[in-house]
C-alpha atoms as a printed R data frame, in Angstrom:
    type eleno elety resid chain resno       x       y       z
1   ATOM     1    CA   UNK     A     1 181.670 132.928 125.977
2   ATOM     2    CA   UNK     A     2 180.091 132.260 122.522
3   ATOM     3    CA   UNK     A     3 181.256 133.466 119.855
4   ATOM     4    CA   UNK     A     4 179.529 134.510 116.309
5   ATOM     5    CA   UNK     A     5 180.303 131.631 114.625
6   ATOM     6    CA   UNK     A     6 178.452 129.340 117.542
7   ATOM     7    CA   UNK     A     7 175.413 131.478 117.279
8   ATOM     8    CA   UNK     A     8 175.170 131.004 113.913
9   ATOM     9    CA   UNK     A     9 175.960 127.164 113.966
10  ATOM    10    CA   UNK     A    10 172.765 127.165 116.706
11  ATOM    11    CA   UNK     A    11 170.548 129.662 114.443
12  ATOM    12    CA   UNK     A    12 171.602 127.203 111.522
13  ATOM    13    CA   UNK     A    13 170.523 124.054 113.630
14  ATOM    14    CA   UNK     A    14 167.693 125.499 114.961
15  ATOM    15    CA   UNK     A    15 166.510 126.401 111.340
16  ATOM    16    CA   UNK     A    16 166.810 122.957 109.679
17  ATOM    17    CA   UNK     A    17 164.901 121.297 112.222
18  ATOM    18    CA   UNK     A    18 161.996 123.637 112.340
19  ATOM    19    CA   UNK     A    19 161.943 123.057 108.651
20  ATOM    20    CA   UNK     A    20 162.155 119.407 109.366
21  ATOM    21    CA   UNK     A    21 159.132 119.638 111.304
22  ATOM    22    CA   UNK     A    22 156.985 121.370 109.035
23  ATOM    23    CA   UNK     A    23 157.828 118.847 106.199
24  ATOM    24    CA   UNK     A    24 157.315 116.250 108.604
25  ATOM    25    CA   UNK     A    25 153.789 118.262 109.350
26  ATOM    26    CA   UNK     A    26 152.747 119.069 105.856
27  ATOM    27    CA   UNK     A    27 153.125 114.768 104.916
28  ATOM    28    CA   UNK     A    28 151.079 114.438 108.518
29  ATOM    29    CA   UNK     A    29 148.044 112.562 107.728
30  ATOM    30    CA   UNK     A    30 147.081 111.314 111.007
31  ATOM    31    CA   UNK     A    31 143.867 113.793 111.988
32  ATOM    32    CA   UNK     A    32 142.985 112.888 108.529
33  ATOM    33    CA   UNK     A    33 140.411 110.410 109.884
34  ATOM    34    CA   UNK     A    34 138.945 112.631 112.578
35  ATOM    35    CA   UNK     A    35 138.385 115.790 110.578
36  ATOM    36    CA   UNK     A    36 136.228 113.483 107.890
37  ATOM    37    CA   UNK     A    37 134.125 112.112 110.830
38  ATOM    38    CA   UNK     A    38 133.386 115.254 112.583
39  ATOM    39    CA   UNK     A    39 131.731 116.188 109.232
40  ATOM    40    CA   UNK     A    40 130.395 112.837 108.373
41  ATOM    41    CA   UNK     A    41 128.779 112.932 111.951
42  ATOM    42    CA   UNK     A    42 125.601 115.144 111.504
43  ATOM    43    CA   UNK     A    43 124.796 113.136 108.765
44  ATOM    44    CA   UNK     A    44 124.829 110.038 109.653
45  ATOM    45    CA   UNK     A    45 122.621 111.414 113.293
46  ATOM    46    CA   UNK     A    46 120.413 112.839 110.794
47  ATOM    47    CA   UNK     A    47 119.306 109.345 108.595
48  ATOM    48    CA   UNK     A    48 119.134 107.861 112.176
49  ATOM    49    CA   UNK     A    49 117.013 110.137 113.433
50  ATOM    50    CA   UNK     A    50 114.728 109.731 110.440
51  ATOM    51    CA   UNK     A    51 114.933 105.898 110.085
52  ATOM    52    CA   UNK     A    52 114.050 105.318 113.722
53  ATOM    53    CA   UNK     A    53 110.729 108.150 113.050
54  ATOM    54    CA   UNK     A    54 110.120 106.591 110.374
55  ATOM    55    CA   UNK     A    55 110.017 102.839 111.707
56  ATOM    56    CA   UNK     A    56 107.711 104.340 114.582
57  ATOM    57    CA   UNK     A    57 105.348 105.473 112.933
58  ATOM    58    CA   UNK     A    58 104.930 102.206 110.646
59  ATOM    59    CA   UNK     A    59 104.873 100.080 114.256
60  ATOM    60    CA   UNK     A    60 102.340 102.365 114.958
61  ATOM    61    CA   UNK     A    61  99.805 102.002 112.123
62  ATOM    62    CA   UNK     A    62 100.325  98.866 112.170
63  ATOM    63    CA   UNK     A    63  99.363  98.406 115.900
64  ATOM    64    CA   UNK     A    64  96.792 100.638 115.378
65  ATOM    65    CA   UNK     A    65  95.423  97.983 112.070
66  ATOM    66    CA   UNK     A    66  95.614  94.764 114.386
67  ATOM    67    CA   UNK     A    67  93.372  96.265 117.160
68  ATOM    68    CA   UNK     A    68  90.746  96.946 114.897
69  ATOM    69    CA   UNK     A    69  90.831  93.822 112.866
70  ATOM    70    CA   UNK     A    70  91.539  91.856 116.183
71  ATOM    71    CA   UNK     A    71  88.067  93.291 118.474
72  ATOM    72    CA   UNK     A    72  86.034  93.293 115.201
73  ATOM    73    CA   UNK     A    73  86.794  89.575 114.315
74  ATOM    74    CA   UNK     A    74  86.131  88.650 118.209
75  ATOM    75    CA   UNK     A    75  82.964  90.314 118.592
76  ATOM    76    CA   UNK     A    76  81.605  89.202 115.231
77  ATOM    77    CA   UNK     A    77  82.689  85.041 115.289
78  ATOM    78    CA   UNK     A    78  79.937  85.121 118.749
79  ATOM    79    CA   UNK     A    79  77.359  83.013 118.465
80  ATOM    80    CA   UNK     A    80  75.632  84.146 121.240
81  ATOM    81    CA   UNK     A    81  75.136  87.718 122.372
82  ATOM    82    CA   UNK     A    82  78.709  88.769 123.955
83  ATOM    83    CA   UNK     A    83  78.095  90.454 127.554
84  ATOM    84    CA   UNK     A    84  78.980  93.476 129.197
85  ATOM    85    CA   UNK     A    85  82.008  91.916 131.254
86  ATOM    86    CA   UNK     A    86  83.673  90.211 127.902
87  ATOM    87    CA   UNK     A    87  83.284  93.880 126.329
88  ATOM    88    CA   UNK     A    88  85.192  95.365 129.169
89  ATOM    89    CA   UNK     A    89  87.540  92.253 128.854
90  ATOM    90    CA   UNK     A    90  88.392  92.706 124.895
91  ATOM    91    CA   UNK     A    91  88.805  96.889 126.290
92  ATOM    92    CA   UNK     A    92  91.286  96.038 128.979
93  ATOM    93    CA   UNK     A    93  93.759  93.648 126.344
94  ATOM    94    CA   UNK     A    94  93.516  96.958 123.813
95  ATOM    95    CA   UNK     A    95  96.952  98.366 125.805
96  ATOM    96    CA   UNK     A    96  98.346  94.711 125.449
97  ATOM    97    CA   UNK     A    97  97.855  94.610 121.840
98  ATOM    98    CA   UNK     A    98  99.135  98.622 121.292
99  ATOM    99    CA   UNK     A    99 102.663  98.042 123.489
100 ATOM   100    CA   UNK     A   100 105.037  99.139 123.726
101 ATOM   101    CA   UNK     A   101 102.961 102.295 122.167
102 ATOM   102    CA   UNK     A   102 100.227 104.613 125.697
103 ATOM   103    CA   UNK     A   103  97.386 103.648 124.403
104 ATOM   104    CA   UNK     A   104  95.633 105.038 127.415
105 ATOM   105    CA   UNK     A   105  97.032 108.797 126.607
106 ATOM   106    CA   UNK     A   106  94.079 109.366 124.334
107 ATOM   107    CA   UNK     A   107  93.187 106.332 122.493
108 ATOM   108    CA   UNK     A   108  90.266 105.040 122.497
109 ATOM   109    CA   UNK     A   109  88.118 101.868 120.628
110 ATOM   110    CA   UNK     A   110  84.135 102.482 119.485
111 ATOM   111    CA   UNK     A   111  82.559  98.786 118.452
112 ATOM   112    CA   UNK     A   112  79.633  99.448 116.337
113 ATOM   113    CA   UNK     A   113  76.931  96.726 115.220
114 ATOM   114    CA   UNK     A   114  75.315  97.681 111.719
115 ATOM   115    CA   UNK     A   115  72.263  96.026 110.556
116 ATOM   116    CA   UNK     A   116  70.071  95.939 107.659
117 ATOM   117    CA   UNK     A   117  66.743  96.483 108.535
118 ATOM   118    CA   UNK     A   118  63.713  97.034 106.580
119 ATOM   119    CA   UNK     A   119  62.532 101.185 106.793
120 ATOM   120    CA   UNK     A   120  58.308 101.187 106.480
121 ATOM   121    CA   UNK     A   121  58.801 105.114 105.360
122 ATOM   122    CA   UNK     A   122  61.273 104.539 102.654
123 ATOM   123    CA   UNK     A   123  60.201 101.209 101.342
124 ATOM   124    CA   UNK     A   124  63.681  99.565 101.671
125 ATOM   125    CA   UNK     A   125  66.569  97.892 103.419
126 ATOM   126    CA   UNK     A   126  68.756 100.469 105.380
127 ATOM   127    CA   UNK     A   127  72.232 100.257 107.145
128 ATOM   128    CA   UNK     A   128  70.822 100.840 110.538
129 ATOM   129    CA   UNK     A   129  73.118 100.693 113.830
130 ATOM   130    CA   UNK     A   130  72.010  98.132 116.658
131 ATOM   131    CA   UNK     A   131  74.207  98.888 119.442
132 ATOM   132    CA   UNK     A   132  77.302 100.472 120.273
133 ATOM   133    CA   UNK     A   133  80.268 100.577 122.397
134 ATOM   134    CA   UNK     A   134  82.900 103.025 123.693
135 ATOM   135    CA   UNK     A   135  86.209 102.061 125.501
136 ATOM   136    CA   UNK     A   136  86.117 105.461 126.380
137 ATOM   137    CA   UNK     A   137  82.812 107.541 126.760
138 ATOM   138    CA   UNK     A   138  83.345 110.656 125.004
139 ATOM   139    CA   UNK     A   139  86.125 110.645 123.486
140 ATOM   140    CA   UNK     A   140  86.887 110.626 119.851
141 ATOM   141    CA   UNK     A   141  83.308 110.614 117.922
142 ATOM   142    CA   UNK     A   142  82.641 107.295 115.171
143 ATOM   143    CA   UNK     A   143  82.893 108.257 111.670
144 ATOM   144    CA   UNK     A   144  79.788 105.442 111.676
145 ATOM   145    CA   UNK     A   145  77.313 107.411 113.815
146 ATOM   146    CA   UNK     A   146  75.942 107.076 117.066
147 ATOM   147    CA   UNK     A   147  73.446 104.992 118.370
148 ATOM   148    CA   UNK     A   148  69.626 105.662 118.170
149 ATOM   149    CA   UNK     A   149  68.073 106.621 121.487
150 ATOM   150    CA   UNK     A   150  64.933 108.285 121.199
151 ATOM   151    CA   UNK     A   151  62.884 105.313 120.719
152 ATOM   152    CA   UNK     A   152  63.126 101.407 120.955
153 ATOM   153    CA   UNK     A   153  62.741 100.614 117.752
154 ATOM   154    CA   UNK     A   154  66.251 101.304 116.011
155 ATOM   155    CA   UNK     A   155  64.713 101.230 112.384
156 ATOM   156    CA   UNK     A   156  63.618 104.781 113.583
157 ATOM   157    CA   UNK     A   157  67.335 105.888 113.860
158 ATOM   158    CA   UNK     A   158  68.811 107.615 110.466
159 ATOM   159    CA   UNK     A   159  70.605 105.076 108.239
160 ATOM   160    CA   UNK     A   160  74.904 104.937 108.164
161 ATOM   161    CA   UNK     A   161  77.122 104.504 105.804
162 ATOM   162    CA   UNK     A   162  79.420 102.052 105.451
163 ATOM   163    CA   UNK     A   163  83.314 101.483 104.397
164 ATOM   164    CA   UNK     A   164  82.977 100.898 100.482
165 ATOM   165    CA   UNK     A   165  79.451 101.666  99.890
166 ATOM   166    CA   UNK     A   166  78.431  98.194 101.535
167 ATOM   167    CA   UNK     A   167  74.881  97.636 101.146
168 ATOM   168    CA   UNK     A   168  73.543  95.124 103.819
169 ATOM   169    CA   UNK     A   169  70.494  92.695 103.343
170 ATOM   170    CA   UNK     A   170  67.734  92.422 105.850
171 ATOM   171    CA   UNK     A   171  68.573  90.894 109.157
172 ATOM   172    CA   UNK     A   172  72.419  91.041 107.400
173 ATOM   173    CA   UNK     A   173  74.634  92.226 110.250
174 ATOM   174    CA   UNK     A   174  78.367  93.740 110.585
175 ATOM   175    CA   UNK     A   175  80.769  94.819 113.542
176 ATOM   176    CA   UNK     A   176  83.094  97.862 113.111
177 ATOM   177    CA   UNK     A   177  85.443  98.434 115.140
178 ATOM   178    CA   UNK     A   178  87.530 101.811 114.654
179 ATOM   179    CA   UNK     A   179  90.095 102.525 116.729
180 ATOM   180    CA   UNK     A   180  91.901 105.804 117.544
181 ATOM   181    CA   UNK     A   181  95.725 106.683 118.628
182 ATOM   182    CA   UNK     A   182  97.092 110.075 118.849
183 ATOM   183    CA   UNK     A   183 101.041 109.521 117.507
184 ATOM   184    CA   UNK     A   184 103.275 111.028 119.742
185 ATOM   185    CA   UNK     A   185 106.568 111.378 117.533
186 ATOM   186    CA   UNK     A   186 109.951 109.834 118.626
187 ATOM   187    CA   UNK     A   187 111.916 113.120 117.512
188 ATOM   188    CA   UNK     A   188 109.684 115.557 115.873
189 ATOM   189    CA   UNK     A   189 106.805 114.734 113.397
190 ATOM   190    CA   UNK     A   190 108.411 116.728 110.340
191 ATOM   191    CA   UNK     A   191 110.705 114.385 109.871
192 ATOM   192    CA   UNK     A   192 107.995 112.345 108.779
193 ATOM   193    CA   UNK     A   193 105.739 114.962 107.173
194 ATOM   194    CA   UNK     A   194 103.124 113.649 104.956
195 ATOM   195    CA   UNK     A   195 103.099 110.132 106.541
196 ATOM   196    CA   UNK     A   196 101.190 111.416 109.570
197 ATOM   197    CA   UNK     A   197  98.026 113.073 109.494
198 ATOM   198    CA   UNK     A   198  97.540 116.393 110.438
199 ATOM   199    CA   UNK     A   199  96.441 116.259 113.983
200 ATOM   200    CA   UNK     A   200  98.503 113.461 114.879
201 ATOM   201    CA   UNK     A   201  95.654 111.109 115.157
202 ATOM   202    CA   UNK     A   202  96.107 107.685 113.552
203 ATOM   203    CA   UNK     A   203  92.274 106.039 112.686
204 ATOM   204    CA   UNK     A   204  91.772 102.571 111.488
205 ATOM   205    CA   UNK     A   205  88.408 101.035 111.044
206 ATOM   206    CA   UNK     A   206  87.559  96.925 110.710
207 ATOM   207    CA   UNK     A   207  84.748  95.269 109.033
208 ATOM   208    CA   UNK     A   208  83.690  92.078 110.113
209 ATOM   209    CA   UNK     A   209  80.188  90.121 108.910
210 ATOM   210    CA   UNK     A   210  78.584  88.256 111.966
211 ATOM   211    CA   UNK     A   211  79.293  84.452 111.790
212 ATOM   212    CA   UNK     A   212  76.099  83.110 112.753
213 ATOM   213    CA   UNK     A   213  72.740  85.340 113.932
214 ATOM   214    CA   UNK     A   214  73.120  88.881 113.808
215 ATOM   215    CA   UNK     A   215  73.976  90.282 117.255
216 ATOM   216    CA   UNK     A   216  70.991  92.993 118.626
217 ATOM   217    CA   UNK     A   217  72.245  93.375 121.680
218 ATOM   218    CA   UNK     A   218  75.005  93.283 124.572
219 ATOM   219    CA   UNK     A   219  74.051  91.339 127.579
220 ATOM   220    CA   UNK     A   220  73.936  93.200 130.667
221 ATOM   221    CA   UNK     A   221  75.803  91.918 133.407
222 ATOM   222    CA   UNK     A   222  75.035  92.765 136.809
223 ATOM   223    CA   UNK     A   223  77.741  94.950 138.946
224 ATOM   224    CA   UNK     A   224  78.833  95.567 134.939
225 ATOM   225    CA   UNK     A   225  78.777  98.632 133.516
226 ATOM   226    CA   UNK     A   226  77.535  99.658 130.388
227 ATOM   227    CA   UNK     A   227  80.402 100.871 127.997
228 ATOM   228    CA   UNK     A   228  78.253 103.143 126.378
229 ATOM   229    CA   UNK     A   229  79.987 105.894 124.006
């Protein structure tokens, strides 16, 4: 049978190592570590999240800049007229160049040959467009212009203007290519706000000069399609 003084002994006991516990609680540092990470966490997700948006869309200007530069430069160093089949070729290596970025989910690539030819009604040289070429017919429209139609003669069409003001000489002859790519964001696009335009749409344009004769026409090539815009 227990007696007061053994209940009191246990009540003691039981007392001092309770308060042994919480002192050994209160010096407890161990979830220390965790409790700083939980909160460091969101952070750290949140300047990944933006480096990796940010880094895409970067990757994809700058994919966007080497198709441009790279179809103007090939179309312009010809020295002959290119053809309807190596037009369709330098289309078909546009996805190539964009990976690992769809090009084919709205993109599209408008070659454009500007020449300066003399105008009879004004009395001068104007920037007058020779040909042109769509990877995709109607698509997004060229900030150049379009190509004349109405008649054969193209000094008929209205006169363009080029990137910089460029003023071309008779018979003087340039390709631009523009090319267009919707960005389709990793995350969201207002983590990069101000770095993408508006409606998403990425457009770079290249100027090349023609190397050698200027270039009035595309070669037709039969069982070819035209790639006409």
């Amino acid at each position: 049978m227990l007696t007061n003084t053994t209940i009191l002994s246990s009540i003691r006991a039981a007392g001092s190592r309770g308060a042994a516990f919480a002192r050994l609680l209160a010096h407890d540092a161990s979830g220390l570590a965790f409790i700083e990470f939980a909160y460091t966490l969101p952070i750290f997700v949140g300047f990944g999240m933006v480096g990796m948006e940010f880094t895409n869309v970067v990757l994809a200007r700058q994919k966007t800049e080497r198709i441009a530069a790279t179809v103007a430069d090939l179309v312009a160093s010809n020295q002959v007229p290119p053809n309807e089949r190596q037009i369709g070729d330098m289309f078909a290596a546009v996805p190539q160049i964009a990976s690992p970025f769809e090009f084919e989910n709205g993109g599209n690539v408008i070659i454009t040959a500007v020449i300066g030819i003399y105008d009879r009604d004004n009395d001068q040289v104007e920037n007058k467009i020779a040909w042109q070429r769509c990877m995709i017919a109607d698509s997004h429209p060229s900030k150049v212009g379009s190509q004349w139609t109405d008649t054969n003669d193209i000094a008929d069409g209205p006169s363009v203007e080029l990137a910089n003001d460029i003023e071309l000489l008779q018979n003087q002859m340039v390709i631009v290519s523009e090319v267009f790519y919707p960005y389709e964001p990793l995350i969201t696009q207002s983590i990069v706000k101000g770095l993408v335009p508006e409606n998403n749409l990425f457009r770079e344009t290249a100027t090349f000069r023609t190397r050698g004769q200027a270039i009035m026409n595309v070669t037709p090539v039969q069982g070819t399609d035209m790639h006409d815009c």
